[in-house]
N, C-alpha and C positions, 0 to 999 in steps of 0.2 A: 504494500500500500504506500504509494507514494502521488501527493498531490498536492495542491498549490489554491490556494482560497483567500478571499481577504474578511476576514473577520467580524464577527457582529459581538459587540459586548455588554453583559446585561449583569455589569458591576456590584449589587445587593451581595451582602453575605448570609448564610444559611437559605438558600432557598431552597425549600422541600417542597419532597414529588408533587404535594398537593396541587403546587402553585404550577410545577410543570406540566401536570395534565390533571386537574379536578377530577375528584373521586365516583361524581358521575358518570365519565366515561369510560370506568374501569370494568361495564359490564360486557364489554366485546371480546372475543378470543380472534379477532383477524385486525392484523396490524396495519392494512392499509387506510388510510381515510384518517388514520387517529392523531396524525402532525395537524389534523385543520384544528382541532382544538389545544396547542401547545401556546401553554400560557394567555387561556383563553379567558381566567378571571384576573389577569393582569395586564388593565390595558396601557399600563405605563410601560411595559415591556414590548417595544414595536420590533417585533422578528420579522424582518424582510424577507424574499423569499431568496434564495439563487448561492449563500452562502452555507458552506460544509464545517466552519470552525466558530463554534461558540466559546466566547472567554467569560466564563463567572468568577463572582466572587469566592471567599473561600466558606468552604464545606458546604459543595454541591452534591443537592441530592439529599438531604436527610431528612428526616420525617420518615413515615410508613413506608416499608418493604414496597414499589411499586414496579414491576417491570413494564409497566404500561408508558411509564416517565420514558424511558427508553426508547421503547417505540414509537413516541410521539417524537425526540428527536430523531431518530433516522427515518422516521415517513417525512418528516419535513424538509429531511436533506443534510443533516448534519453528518460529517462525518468522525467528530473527533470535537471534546471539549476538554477546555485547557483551565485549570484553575491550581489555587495553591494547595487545596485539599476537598477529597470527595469524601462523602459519606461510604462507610463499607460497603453494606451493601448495594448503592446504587453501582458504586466502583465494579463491585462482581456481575450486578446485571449486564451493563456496560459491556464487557470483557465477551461476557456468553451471547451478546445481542450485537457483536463488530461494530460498537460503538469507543473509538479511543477513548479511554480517560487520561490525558494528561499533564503531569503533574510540575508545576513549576517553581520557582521558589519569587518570594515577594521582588526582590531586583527586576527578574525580568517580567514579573505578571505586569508593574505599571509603564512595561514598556510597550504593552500592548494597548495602542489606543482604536478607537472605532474604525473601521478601514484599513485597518491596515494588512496588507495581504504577508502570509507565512506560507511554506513548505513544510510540510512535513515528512518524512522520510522513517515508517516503520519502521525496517530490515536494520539501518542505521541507529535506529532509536534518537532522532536526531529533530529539531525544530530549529527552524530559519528563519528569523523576524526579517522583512521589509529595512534595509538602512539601519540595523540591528545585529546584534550576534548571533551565532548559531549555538543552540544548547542542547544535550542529552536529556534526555526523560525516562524513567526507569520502566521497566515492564516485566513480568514474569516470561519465561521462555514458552510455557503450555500457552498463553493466553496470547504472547507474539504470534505463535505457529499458528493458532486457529483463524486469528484474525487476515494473517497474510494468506491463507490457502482456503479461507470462506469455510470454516467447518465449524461447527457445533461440539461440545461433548462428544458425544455420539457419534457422530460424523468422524472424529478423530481415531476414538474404539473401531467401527469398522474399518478404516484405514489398515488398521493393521491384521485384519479378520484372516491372513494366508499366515501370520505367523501365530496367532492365537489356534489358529485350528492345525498348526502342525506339531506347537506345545502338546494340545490338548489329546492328540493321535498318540503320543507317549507315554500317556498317564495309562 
């Protein structure tokens, strides 16, 4: 995964799932449609459409377990949100749903200002700000691999289904 977007920032700290997708909408199991309501009781938050990198503030994502928060940013088009800190579990939904969570330290979060376009470069683990430096961002290596090869959990496990079913011919 490697791409190039310019930024939309929605500066607030703590913002939880609620605020990212209202609890209303959580009665769906199909992810498509559900970015038109992302941060739909917030209308101080104007999400334009056509950008892939969100910058929040810190500790994005907390409040209630939602994976729906999630989905409402990748139907919307996000590919990757950048802040100083995520809530855990949004962090994990993230990870499972090939949405980046990345992590930066406060120097360079206020060098992201509205528009400004970055790179980001998975494989690298690597962020490129516009007329800015280039910084590493940490990431587990399970949650890299699935993210750059579009796989699931699952999707991972059968990957490997000719060497698990030639263990399992041993036993």
């Amino acid at each position: 995964m490697k791409f190039s977007s310019r930024i939309v920032l929605v500066p607030q700290v703590n913002i939880d799932t609620d605020q990212i997708i209202p609890a209303r909408f959580l009665k769906v199991t199909d992810k498509a449609g559900i970015g038109a309501h992302l941060f739909e009781d917030r209308p101080d938050f104007q999400v334009p459409k056509g950008f892939q990198v969100l910058v929040a503030g810190d500790n994005f994502g907390c409040g209630s377990s939602r994976e729906h928060a999630v989905w409402a940013l990748t139907d919307f088009g996000f590919k990757a949100v950048i802040s100083t800190s995520f809530a855990d579990i949004f962090r994990q939904n993230s990870l499972k749903n090939g949405l980046l969570p990345i992590v930066v330290d406060a120097k360079t979060h206020v060098l992201l200002k509205p528009g400004t376009t970055v790179a980001i470069d998975l494989a690298s683990q690597t962020l490129s700000i516009e007329n800015g430096p280039t910084v590493e961002f940490p990431i587990d290596s399970f949650s890299k691999t699935c993210i750059l090869e579009g796989l699931d959990e699952i999707g991972y496990i059968l990957k490997h289904d000719a060497a698990i079913s030639s263990f399992e011919a041993t036993r």
